[in-house]
N, C-alpha and C positions, 0 to 999 in steps of 0.2 A: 394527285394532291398538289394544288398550288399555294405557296409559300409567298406568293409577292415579290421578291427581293430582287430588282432587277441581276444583282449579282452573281447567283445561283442559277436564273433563269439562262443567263448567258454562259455558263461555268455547263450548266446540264444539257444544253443544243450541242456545244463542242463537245463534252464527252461521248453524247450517244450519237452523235452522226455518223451517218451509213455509209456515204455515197464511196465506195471503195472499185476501182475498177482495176484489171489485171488481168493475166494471162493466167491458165491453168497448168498445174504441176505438170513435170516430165510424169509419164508412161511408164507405170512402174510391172514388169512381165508378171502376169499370169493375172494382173488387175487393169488392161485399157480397155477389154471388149465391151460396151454396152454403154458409156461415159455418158454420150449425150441422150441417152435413155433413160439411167438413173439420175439426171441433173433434174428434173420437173419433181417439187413436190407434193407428196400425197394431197388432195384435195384438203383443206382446211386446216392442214398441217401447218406449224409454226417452225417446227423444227425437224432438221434433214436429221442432227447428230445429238447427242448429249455427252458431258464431260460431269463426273463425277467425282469430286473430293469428299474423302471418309477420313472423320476422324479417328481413327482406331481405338478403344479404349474410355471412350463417354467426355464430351469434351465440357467445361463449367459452361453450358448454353447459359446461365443468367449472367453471364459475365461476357458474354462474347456478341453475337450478333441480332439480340432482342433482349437487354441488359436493363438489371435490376438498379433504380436508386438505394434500396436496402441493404446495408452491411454486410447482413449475413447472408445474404446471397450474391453480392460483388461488394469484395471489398477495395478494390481498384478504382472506385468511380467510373462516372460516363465520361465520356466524349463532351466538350461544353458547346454551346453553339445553337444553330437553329437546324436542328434535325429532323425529318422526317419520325421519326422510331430511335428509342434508345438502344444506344452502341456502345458498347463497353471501353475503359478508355486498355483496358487489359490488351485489344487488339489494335491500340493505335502504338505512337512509338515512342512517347510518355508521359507517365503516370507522376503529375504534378505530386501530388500528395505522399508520392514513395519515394519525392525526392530528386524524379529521375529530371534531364533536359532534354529536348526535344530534340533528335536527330537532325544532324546541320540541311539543307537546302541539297547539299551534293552527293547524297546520299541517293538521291531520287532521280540523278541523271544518269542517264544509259549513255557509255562510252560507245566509243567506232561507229559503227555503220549508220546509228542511230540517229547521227546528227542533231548529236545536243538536245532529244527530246528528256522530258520528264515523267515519270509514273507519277499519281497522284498519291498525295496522303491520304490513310483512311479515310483520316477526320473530312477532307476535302470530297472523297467517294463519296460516302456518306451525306454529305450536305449535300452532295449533286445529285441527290436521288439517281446514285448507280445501281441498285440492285434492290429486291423486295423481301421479306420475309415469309416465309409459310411455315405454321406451328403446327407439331402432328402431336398426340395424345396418346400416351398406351402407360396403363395402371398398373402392366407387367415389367415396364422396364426397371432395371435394377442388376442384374446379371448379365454377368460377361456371354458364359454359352446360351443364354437363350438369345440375346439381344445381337451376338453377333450375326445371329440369322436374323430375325424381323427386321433390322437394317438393311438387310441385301435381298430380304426373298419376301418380306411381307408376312411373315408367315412364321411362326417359331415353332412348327413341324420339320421334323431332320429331311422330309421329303421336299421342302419347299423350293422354287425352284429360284434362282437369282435372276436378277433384273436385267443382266447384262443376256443370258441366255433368254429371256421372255422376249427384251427385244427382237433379238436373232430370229427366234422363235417364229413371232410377228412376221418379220419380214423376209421371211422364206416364203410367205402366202400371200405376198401384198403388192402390191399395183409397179411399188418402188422397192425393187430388190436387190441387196447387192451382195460380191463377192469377197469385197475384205473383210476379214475378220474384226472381233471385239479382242478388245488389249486391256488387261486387268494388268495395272503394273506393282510392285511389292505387295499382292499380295498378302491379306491375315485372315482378312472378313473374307466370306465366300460371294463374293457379289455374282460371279457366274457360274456357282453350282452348288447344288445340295448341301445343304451343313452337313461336315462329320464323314463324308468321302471326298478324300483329297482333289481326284482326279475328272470325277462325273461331273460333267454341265460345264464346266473350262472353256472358256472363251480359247485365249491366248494368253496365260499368266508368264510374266515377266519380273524377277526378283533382282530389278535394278538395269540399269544400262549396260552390265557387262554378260548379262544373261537374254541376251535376246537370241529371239530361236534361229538357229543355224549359223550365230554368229562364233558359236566354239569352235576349236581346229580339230575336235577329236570326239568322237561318240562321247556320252556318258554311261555309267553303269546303268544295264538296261532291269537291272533286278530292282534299281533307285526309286521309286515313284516319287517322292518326294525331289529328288535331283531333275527327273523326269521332265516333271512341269515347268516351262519356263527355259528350259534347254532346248538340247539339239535330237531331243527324243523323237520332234514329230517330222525330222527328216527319215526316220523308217519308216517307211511304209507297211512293212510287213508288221513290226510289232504294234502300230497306230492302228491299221484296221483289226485286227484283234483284239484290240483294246477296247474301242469305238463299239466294234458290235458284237460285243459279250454284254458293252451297258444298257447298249439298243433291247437286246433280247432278254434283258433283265427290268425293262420299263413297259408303262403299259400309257395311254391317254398321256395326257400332257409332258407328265416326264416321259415318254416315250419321241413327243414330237421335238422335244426339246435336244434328245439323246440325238436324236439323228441331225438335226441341227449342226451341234458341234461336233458329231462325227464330219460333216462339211466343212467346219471352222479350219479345224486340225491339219484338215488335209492343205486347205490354204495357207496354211502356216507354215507349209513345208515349202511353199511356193513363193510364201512374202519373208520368211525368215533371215534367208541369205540375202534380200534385197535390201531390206531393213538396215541389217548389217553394216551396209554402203556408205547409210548415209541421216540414220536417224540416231544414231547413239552422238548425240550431243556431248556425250562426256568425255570423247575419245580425241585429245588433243591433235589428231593426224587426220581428223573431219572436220573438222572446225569451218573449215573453207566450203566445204559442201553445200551447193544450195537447191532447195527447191523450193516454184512457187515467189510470188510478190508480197511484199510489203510496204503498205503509203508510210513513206518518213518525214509528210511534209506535217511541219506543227497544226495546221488546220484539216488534215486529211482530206487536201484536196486532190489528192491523184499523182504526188510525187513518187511513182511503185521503183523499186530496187528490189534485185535478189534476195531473197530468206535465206541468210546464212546460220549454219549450228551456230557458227560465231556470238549471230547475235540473240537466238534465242537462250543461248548459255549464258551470255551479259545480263540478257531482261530477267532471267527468273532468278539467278544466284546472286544479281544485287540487293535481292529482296534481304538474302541473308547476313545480318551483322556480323557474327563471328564465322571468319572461314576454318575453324577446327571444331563447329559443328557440324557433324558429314551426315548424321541423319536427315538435319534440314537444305543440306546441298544436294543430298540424293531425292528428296522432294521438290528440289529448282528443279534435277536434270529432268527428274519424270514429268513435270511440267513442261519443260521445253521438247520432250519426245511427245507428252499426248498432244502435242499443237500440231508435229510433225503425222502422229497415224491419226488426227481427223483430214490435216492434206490429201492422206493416202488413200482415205476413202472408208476407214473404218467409223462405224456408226455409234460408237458407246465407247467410251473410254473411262475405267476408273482409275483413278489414282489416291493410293491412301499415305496418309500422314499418319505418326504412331505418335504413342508419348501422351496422352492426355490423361493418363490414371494416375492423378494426383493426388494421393493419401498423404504424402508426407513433405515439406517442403515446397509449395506448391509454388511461392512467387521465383525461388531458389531457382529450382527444377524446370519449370514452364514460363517461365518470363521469353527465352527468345525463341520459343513456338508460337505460342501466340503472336506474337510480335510479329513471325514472320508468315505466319498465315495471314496478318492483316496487313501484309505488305504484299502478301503472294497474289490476294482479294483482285486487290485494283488493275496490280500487274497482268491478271490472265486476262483482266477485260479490255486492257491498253494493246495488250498484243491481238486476240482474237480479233478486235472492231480496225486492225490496218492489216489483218490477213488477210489476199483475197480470197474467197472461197474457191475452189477448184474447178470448179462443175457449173457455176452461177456468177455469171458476167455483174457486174457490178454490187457484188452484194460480197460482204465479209464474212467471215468463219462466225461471227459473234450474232451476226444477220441469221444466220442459220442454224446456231448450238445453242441449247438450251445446256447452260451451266448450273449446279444444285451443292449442295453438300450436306451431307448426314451423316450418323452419329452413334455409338451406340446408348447413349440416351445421354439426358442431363446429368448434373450432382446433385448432393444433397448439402442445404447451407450449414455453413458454420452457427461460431457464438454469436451473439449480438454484438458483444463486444468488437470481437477483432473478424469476424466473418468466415474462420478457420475451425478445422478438426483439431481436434487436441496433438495432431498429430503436423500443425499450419500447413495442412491437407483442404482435400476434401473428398467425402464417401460419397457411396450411391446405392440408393433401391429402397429408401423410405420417407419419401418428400415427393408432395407434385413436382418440384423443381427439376426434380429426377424424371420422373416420369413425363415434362413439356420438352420438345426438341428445337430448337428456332433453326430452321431449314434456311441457308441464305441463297439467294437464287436469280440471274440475270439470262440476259442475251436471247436470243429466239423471236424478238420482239416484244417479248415482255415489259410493263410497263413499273418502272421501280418507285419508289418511295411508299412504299404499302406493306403493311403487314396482314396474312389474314389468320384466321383462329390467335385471336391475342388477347390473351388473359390479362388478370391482372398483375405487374409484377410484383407487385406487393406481397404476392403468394401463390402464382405460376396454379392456379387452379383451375385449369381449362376445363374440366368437368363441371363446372359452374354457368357455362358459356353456351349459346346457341351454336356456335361454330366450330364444331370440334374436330380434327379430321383423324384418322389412322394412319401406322406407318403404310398400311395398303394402300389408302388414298393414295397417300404423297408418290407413293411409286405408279400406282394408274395414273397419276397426270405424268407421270412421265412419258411413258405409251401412248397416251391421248394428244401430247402433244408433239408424237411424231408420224401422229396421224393413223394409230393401231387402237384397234377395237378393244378397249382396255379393260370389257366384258368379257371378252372370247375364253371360253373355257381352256383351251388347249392351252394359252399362254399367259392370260389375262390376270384378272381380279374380277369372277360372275358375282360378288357378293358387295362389290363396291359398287353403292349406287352414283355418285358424285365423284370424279377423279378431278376434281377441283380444277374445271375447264375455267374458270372466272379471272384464273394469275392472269390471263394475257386477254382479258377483256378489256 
């Protein structure tokens, strides 16, 4: 989509330029064997990795990242300007009409190592065609238990299997296989196992930076399973393969392949745990200094690479955040600056979920610096991934290589005309299209941004009116497909999806 504007044109070459070169991460034990084996990607693959942002709890999609001019469906207004696709100004950093002023200029500069660079504003992302949209469709959504599943598995069967294990899955069979594990970090949504069994399909769940696996000094209770996950549980050996393959011998086809999958994850987890430890928990003021891996710090990214210190991936993503005595969105910076850290490591899928989006009551109140900081967290992850160098791929960045996404468990439902609110200056869900369309926002991989595709009208978010409607299963087979997995394949796929929307990166 061209726009004209010398301004933007110039604004959109700087943003997305590649050319990143650098040395690859230290050798982390029980992950260096086969490096330059797994560095080639799969034949017509886009993407080596994917990073995963969930909004937990239905997040107001006509008000966020494919945004309604109508009241009662954003009462925030847009974004003003020459946009590709409407952006809610709910996600920028203020809302003219609520009074607010606009976040000063040095808000957006990264201290230390950084060297005086800037993250961009939404509003600025946004005009530089940084990222694209993809709208999925489901008539079902509206509930919490059922939609925490179709968000992560496709599927609102308790047996369905999550996305993060499909991948796994995939690439136990595939040309480019690897050994690191998948890292689900705070955990809610089952993204890498079966709804409604805690433990089955687990990538690596991690509940926060002080819960990484082997980084405790002492067992936990092994009767815990809830404590279990995400602890120092999978340093037994004894009680993991028991664990492992009682799921295994209780599965048959696909959750069968998937079973024994993360029975291999787990056990790597006992191996990457304690390394982990060393040097990815960002939030651990006595690592700070720790580096692994380059980063271009020159303002044009031309090849100025320095050390990746925790330091400063702790500066880049918790400047996002306004207030520092909000800890739920600082523990969203940290696990941001951890999953920058386990896609260096070699892991292939990383989710991270942000909570907080079930807004019934108070909603500008209550969600004002979520949103806010999700559209600061946006640009942020694209500023840092496009001056990572990738580990494994000589000139080419982490951004070059990761397909970035976010979902949801589904839309709202609008308020009054009036003021755009529940009676409750809320907002509900599970009986409006609005509720039922999702605006997926989506960059990096090569993907080409300024594009929306299934985009209704928002006048009434009635995608079933639309030649181009896609399913949460689509949206998750192009995931798969665009890391180059047969996104057909019965054992781990979608056989009923006929189109996994290979067209985003046409």
């Amino acid at each position: 989509m061209d726009h004209g504007t010398d301004r933007r044109t110039m604004l959109r070459r700087t943003l997305l330029k590649g050319a990143i070169v650098g040395a690859g991460i230290a050798c982390i034990p029980g992950f260096g064997a086969g490096r330059e084996a797994r560095a080639a990607l799969p034949s017509g693959a886009p993407a080596r990795r994917v990073l995963i942002l969930n909004f937990t709890l239905g997040i107001r999609s006509s008000a966020a990242f494919y945004a309604s001019s109508k009241k009662r469906y954003n009462p925030y207004g847009l974004i003003q300007g020459d946009l590709p696709f409407p952006v809610g100004a709910f996600l920028d950093d203020c809302i003219p009409s609520f009074g607010e002023a606009p976040v000063p200029d040095s808000a957006y500069l990264l201290p230390g190592a950084w060297n005086g660079l800037s993250v961009l504003r939404m509003r600025d992302f946004a005009r530089a065609e940084g990222f694209s949209v993809v709208g999925s469709w489901d008539p079902g959504r509206g509930d919490h238990t059922r939609d925490e599943s179709v968000c992560a598995t496709g599927s609102a069967e308790p047996s369905g299997i999550g996305i993060l294990s499909r991948i796994y899955a995939g690439l136990a069979g595939a040309s480019s296989p690897t050994d690191a594990p998948g890292f689900h970090l705070h955990p809610r949504v089952p993204f890498g196992r079966a709804p409604h069994f805690l433990s089955e399909h687990t990538p690596i769940a991690v509940s926060g930076a002080k819960a990484l696996p082997g980084s405790r000094p002492s067992p936990v209770d092994q009767n815990d399973v809830r404590a279990r996950t995400g602890h120092d549980w999978s340093r037994d050996a004894t009680w993991r393969t028991r664990f492992d393959r009682g799921i295994a011998a209780r599965r048959s086809g696909s959750n069968g392949a998937a079973a024994a999958t993360m029975e291999h994850l787990r056990a790597s987890g006992a191996t990457v745990g304690p390394a982990l430890a060393n040097w990815v928990n960002v939030a651990n003021p006595n690592k700070h200094s720790e580096a692994r891996g380059t980063v271009d710090i020159s303002p044009d990214r031309s090849g100025h690479m320095v050390p990746l210190t925790n330091q400063m991936l702790f500066d880049a993503f918790t400047r996002a955040v306004d207030d520092p005595n909000q800890q739920s969105l600082i523990d969203a910076a940290v696990d941001l600056g951890m999953a920058v850290r386990l896609l260096q490591l070699g892991s292939r899928a990383v989710t991270v979920e942000i909570d907080g989006f079930d807004s019934h009551f108070q909603e500008f109140r209550t969600c004002r610096a979520l949103y806010r900081a999700v559209g600061r967290f946006w640009p942020t992850i694209h500023f840092v991934l496009s001056r990572v160098a990738d580990p494994l791929l000589p000139g080419k960045s982490l951004l070059d290589t990761t397909l970035v996404c976010t979902t949801s468990d589904f839309g709202r439902d609008p308020g009054s005309d009036e003021t755009g609110f529940s009676a409750g200056e809320g907002t509900d869900h599970g009986n409006d299209p609005s509720c039922y369309y999702l605006a997926h926002a989506c960059m990096g991989a090569g993907l080409r941004g300024g594009r929306v595709l299934s985009a209704p009208s928002t006048d009434d978010y009635r995608a079933d009116k639309i030649a181009e409607r896609y399913a949460p299963d689509q949206f998750l087979a192009m995931v798969l497909s665009a890391m180059g997995l047969d996104a057909a394949n019965p054992n781990y796929g979608f056989p009923a999806v006929s189109d996994p929307i290979r067209r985003l990166f046409g």
